[in-house]
C-alpha positions in Angstrom: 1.1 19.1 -17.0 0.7 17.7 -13.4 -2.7 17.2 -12.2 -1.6 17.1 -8.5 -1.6 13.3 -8.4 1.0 11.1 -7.9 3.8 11.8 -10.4 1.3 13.4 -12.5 -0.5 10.5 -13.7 -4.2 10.6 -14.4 -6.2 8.5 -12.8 -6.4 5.8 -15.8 -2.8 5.2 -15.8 -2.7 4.8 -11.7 -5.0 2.0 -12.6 -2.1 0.6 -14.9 -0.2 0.8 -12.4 -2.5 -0.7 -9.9 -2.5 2.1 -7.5 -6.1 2.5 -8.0 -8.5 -0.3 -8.4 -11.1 0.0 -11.7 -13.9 0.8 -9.6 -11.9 4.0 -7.8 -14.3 6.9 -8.6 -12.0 9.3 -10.7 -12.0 13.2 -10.5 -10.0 15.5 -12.3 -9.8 18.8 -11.0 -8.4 21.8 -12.8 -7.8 25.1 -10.9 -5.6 26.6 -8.2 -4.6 25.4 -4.5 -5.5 28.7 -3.1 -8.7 28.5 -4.9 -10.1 24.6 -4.3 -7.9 24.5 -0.9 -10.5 27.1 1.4 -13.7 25.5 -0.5 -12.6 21.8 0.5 -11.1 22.8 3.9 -14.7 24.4 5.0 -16.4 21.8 3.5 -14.9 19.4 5.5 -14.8 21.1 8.5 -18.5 21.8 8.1 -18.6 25.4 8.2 
């Protein structure tokens, strides 16, 4: 399963890794691009 991150990883192993510092908030999100992409995209953009 890839959780569009890099190579996959959650964000507990980036940390492992030390891509991500321990104090990196951590999200998981678990849906489609062309559903999350317009919300985030106008959210951004203010509209």
């Amino acid at each position: 399963t890839s959780y569009g991150s890099y190579s996959g990883a959650v964000p507990n192993e980036k940390i492992t890794w030390e891509k991500l510092d321990i104090t990196t908030p951590k999200f998981i999100v678990e849906s489609d691009a062309t559903i999350v992409a317009p919300l985030i995209f106008a959210y951004v953009l203010g509209q």
